[in-house]
N, C-alpha and C positions, 0 to 999 in steps of 0.2 A: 504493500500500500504506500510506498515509498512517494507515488505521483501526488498524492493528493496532500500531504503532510506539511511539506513546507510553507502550501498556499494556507492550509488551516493556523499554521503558525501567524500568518500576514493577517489573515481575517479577525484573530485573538487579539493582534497589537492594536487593530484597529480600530477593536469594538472597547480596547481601554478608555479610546475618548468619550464614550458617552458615559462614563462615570463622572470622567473629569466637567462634563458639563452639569451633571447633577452638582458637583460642589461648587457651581457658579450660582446653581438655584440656591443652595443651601447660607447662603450669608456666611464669609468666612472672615467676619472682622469684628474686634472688637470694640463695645464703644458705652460710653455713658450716657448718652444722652436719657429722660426721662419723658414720653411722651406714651400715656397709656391707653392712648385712640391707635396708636402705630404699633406699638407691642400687642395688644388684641389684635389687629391686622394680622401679624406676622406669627403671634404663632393659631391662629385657628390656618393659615399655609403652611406651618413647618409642619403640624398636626398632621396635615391632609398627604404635604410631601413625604414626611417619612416610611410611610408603606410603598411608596410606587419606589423611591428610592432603594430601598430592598431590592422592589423585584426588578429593577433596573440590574442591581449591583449578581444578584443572582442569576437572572439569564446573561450575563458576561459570565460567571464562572462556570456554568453551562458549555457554553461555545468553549471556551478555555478550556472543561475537561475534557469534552468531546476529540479538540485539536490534540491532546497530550496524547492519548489516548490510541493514537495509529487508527481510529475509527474506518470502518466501512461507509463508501460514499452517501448509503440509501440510511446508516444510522447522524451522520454530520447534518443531511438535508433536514430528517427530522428534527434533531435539536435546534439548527441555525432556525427552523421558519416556524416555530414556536417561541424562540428566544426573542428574534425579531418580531412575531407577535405580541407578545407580554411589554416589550418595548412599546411598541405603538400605544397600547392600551394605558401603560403606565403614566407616558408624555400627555394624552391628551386626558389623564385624570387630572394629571398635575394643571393642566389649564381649564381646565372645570374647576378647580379648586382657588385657582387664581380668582378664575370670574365670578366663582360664589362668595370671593371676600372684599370682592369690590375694589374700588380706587384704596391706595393707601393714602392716607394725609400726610402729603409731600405737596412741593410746587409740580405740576402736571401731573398729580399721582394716577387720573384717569386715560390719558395718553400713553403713560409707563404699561400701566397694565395692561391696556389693550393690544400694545403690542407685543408686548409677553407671553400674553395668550395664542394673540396670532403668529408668533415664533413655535409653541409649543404644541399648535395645531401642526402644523409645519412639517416640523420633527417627525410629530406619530403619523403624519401621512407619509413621510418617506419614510421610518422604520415597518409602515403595511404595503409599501411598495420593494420594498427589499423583500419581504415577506413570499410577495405573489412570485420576484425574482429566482427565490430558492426555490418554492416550489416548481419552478419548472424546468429546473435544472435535469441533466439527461445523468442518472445513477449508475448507468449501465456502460457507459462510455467514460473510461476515466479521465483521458486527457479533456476531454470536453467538459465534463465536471468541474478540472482542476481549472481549467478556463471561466468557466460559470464563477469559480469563484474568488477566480483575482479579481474578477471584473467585481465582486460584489464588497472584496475588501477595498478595493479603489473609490468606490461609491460610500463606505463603511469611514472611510480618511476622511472625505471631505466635507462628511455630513459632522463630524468629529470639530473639525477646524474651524468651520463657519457654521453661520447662522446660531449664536446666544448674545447677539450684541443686545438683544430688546432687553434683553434675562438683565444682562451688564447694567443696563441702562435702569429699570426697575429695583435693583438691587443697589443702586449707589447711593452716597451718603447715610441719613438716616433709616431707610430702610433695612440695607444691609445690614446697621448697628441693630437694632431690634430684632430682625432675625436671629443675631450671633448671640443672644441671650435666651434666646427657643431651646432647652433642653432635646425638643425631637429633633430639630437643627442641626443641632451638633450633634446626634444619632445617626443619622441622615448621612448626614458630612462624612463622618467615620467610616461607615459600611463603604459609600462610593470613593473615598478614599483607599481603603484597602483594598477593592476591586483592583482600582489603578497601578497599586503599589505588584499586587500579584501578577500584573500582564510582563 
């Protein structure tokens, strides 16, 4: 199974980034400020983010174990287009969760959000378009497979690189300090961090 290993290697580094943008969601800064309209904001989000963040950080180590693993092509397809499933569903809880806690009280905190959302709409529609990708990948045919799936770790990088400037944007000044005082926050943070750290 030699063919198909190295590319599951590249598709594991790849899918580290989406942990790392879970701890863009997560507020990684510390801060004083006391504004108890912004802290109710942030954490009924860290609340809501920390379950998708699990399953974020677990269908990465998913694909991760699958790649150690010398797996068979028709066993990789299945974990990749579930893993990428729970992805998608995860992203766009996380912007249901957004938009059920409204603007935050910041200068443009309803602009931040919306675009937030519509970044994290975004996201879980291309982690169900990567989804529909694996599944149709050809199992039977290894070098074609193995094809299938650079092509999907390449797609996997960029989706990693770009698109969380809205997150960035949503998340600066005192939002992000209210966040970083979310105990589920910093639960959150931890798991998609050690994802990260394990790729």
């Amino acid at each position: 199974m030699e063919g198909t290993d190295p590319v599951n290697k590249k598709l594991a580094a790849a899918l580290s980034g989406g942990a790392v943008l879970i701890l863009t969601l997560t507020g990684c800064g510390g801060g004083s400020g006391n504004n108890e309209k912004l802290d109710a904001w942030a954490k009924q989000v860290c609340d809501a983010v920390q379950p998708q963040a699990k399953k974020i950080a677990d269908a990465n180590s998913a694909i991760q174990k699958q790649t150690s693993d010398n797996s068979a092509p028709s066993d990789v397809q299945k974990t990749d287009a579930q893993a990428f499933q729970d992805m998608s569903d995860a992203y766009k809880a996380i912007g249901a969760a957004v938009t059920s806690a409204g603007a935050p009280d910041v200068d443009n905190g309803e602009k931040k959000q919306k675009g937030a959302v519509q970044e994290l709409n975004g996201i879980s529609a291309q982690y169900a378009a990567l989804k529909k990708q694996v599944d149709k990948l050809d199992t039977k045919d290894q070098a074609k497979f193995a094809d299938g799936l650079k092509d999907i770790a390449t797609q996997l990088d960029k989706l990693s690189t770009t698109g969380n400037d809205a997150l960035k944007t949503l998340e600066e000044g005192d939002v992000g300090e209210s966040m970083a005082k979310q105990a589920s926050c910093k639960s959150a943070s931890a798991s998609a961090s050690a994802t990260s750290a394990a790729s």
